[in-house]
C-alpha positions in Angstrom: 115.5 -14.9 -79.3 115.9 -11.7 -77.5 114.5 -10.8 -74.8 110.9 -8.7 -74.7 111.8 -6.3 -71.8 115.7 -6.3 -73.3 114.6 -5.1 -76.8 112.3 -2.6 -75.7 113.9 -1.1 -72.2 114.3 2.6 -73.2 110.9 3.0 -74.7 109.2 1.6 -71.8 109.9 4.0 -69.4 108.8 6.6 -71.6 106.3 5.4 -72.5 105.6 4.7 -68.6 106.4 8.2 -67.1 104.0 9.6 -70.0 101.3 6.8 -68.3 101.5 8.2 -64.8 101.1 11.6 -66.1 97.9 11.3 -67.8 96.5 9.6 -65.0 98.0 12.2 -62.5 95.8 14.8 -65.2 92.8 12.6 -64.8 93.2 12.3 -61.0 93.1 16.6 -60.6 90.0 16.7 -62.9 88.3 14.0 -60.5 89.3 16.1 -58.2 87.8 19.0 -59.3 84.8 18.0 -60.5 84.4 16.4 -56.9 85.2 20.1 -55.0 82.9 21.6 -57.4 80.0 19.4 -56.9 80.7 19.8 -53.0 80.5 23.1 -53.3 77.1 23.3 -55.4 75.8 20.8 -52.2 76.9 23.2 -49.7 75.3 26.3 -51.4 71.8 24.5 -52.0 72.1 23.1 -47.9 72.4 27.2 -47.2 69.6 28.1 -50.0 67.1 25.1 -48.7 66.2 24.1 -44.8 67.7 20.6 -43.7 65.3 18.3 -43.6 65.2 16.8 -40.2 64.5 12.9 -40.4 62.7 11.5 -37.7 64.0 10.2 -34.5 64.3 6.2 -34.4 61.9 4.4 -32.2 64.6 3.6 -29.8 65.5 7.8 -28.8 63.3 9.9 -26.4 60.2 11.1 -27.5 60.4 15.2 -26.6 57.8 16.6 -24.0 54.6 17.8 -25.5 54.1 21.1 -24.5 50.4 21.6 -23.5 47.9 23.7 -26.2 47.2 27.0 -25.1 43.8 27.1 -23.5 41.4 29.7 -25.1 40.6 32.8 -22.9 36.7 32.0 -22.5 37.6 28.9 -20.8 40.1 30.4 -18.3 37.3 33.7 -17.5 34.3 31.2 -16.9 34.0 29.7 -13.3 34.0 26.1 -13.1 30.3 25.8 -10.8 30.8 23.8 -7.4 28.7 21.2 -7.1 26.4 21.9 -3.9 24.9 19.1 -1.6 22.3 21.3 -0.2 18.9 21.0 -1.6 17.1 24.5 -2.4 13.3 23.8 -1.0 10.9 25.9 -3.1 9.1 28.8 -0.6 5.5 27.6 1.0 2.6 29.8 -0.3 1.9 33.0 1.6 -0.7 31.8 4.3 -4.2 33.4 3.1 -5.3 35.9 5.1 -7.9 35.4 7.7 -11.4 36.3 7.0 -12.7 38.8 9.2 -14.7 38.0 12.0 -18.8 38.9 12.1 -20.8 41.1 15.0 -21.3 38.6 17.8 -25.2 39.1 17.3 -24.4 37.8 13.3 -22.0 35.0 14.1 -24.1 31.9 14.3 -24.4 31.2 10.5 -21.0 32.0 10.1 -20.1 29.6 12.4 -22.9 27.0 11.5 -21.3 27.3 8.0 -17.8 26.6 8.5 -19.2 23.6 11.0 -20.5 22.1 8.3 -17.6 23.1 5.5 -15.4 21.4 7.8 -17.7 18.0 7.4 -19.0 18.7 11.4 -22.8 17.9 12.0 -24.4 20.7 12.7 -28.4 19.3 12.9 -28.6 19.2 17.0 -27.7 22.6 17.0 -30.8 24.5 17.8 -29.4 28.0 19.0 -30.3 31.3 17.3 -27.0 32.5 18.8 -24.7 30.2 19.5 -21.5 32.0 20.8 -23.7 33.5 23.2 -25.8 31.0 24.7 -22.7 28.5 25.0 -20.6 31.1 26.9 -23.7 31.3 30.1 -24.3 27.6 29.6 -20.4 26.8 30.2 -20.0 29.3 32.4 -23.1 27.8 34.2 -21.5 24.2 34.3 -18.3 25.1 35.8 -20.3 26.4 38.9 -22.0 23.0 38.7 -25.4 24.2 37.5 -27.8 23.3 33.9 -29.0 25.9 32.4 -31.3 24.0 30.0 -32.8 27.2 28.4 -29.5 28.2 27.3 -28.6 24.6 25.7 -26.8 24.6 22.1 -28.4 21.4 21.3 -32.2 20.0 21.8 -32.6 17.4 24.3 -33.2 13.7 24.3 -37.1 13.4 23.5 -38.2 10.5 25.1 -39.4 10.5 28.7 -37.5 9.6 31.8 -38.5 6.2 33.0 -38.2 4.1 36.3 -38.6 0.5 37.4 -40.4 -0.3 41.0 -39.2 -3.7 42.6 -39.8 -4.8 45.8 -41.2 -1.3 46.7 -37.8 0.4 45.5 -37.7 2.9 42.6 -34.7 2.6 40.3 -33.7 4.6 37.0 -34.6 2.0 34.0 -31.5 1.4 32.2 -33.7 2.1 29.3 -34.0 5.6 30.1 -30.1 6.1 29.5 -30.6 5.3 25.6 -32.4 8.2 24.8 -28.7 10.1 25.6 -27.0 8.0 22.6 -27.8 10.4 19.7 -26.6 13.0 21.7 -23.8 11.2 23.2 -22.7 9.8 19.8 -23.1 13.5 18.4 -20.9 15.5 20.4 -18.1 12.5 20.8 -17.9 12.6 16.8 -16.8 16.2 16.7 -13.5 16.6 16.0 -11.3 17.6 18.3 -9.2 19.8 16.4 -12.0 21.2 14.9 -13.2 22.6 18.0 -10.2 24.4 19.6 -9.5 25.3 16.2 -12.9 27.2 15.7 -12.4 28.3 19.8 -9.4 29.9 18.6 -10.5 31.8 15.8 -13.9 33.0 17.1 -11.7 34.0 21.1 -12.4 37.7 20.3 -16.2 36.8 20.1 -15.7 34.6 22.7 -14.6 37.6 25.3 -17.0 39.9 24.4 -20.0 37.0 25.2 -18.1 36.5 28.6 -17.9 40.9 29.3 -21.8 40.6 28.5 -21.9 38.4 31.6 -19.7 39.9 33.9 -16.4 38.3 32.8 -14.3 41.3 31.1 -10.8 39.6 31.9 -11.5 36.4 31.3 -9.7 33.7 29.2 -11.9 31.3 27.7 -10.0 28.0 27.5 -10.1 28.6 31.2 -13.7 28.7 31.6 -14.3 25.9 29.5 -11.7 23.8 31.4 -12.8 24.5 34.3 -16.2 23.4 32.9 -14.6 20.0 31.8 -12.9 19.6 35.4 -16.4 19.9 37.1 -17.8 17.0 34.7 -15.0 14.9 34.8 -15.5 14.6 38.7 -18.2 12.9 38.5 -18.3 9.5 40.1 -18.7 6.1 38.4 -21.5 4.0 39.8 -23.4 0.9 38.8 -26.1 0.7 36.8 -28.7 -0.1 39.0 -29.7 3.7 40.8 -32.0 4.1 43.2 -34.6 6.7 43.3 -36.9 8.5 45.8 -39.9 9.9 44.8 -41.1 13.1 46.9 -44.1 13.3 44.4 -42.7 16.7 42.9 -39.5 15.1 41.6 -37.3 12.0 41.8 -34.1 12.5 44.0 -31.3 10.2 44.3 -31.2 7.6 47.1 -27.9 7.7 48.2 -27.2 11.1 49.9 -23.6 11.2 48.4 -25.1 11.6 44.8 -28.0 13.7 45.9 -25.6 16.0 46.8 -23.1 16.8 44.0 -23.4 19.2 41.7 -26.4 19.4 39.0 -24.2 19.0 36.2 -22.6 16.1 37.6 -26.2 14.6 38.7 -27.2 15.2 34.6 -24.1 12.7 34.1 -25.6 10.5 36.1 -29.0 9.8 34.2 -26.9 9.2 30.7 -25.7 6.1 32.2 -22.4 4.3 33.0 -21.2 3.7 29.4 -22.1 7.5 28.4 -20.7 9.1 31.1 -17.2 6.9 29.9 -17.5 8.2 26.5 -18.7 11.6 27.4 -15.1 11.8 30.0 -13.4 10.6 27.0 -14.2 13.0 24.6 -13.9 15.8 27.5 -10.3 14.4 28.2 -9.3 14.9 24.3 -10.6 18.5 24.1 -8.6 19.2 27.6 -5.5 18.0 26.1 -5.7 20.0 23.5 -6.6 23.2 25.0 -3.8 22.3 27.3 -0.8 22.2 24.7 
């Protein structure tokens, strides 16, 4: 038998050089058609924006950059927060009524007595600015001016007890100072020097009508109060002598003080406490 690659050993190579041509031919075509598909890549990358893929998990995030803040927000003050506390303005004080004539006071003043809830049924003066001026004025020399009294008097009788062939004030005859007693130590005391105040102008003219042009009334009314408020505290049991025109005290140290302080005297012990009480209040507060 002869041999395969023997029988046919020129024709092979032909036909094997012809092989490696046509592929060589294939190959450049690949080739081509490869450039030219490259190049029709490239010219659509230029034509089209890349398309950026995001960023793995794993890389940096980039910085936000903050939003632009509108202009109305920048222009309009932030307001601060203040800690003190506005207080709304008081009311304009009203202004003060004007005062009366001295000779047309008394129902003025009776009238705001009794709007400011003061009893004003002892008072028995036609005009009382005036007649309380010469009866204070009368008590800070010591003296009782009974015609020129605010008030009416007690209404029962003075009374006495004979014992033994003594005369002694009945203790009985000191109730018949309670109303009064209980009257003026239930005026108020603010009241009073509030009213003083207000009606001063009135006040110094009553005191020019008596001689007094320069004087200032809280000090004639406490020197008023001083002159009652030295009068001495005794017992209840006073003796009297009777010199059948009046009854005069016993003891020549309370015979001889002052009228005003002897009209202390005949209220009794627990009235004249009271009475120094309530003068002690109005004091202070003529004082401050």
């Amino acid at each position: 038998m002869r041999d395969f690659g023997q029988e046919q050993g020129q024709p092979a190579a032909t036909s094997t050089h012809k092989g490696k041509l046509i592929l060589s031919v294939i190959a450049v075509i690949a080739i081509a058609i490869v450039v030219v598909f490259w190049l029709a890549q490239q010219q659509e990358k230029q034509v089209e924006p890349e398309i950026k893929q995001p960023d793995p998990v794993s890389q940096q995030v980039p910085e936000q950059q903050p939003e632009p803040v509108e202009q109305s927000e920048i222009d309009e003050p932030i307001p601060e927060i203040s800690e003190t506390v506005e207080l709304e303005p008081e009311p304009a004080p009203e202004p003060a009524k004007p005062l009366p004539a001295l000779a047309e006071s008394s129902e003025v003043v009776l009238a705001e007595l009794q709007e400011a809830e003061q009893d004003i049924a002892p008072v028995v003066s036609k005009q009382i600015i005036r007649d309380a001026v010469v009866f204070v004025d009368n008590l800070r020399q010591g003296m009782v001016i009974r015609e020129k009294a605010v008030i009416e008097g007690p209404k029962a009788q003075f009374r006495v007890l004979e014992q033994n062939g003594k005369i002694y004030i009945d203790p009985r005859s000191y109730d018949r100072y309670n109303p009064i007693v209980d009257w003026f130590v239930s005026l108020d005391t603010e009241v009073l020097v509030t009213m003083m105040d207000r009606y001063r102008p009135l006040i110094s003219d009553a005191l020019a009508e008596i001689g007094y042009p320069d004087q200032n009334p809280n000090d004639v009314l406490l020197e008023a109060i001083d002159t009652l408020l030295a009068t001495p505290s005794v017992g209840t049991v006073i003796e009297l002598n009777d010199d059948s025109v009046m009854y005069r005290y016993a003891d020549p140290t309370l015979e001889e003080l002052p009228a005003a302080q002897k009209q202390m005297l005949r209220t009794g012990p627990d009235n004249i406490r009271r009475i120094k009480l309530k003068l002690e209040s109005i004091q202070q507060a003529l004082m401050q």
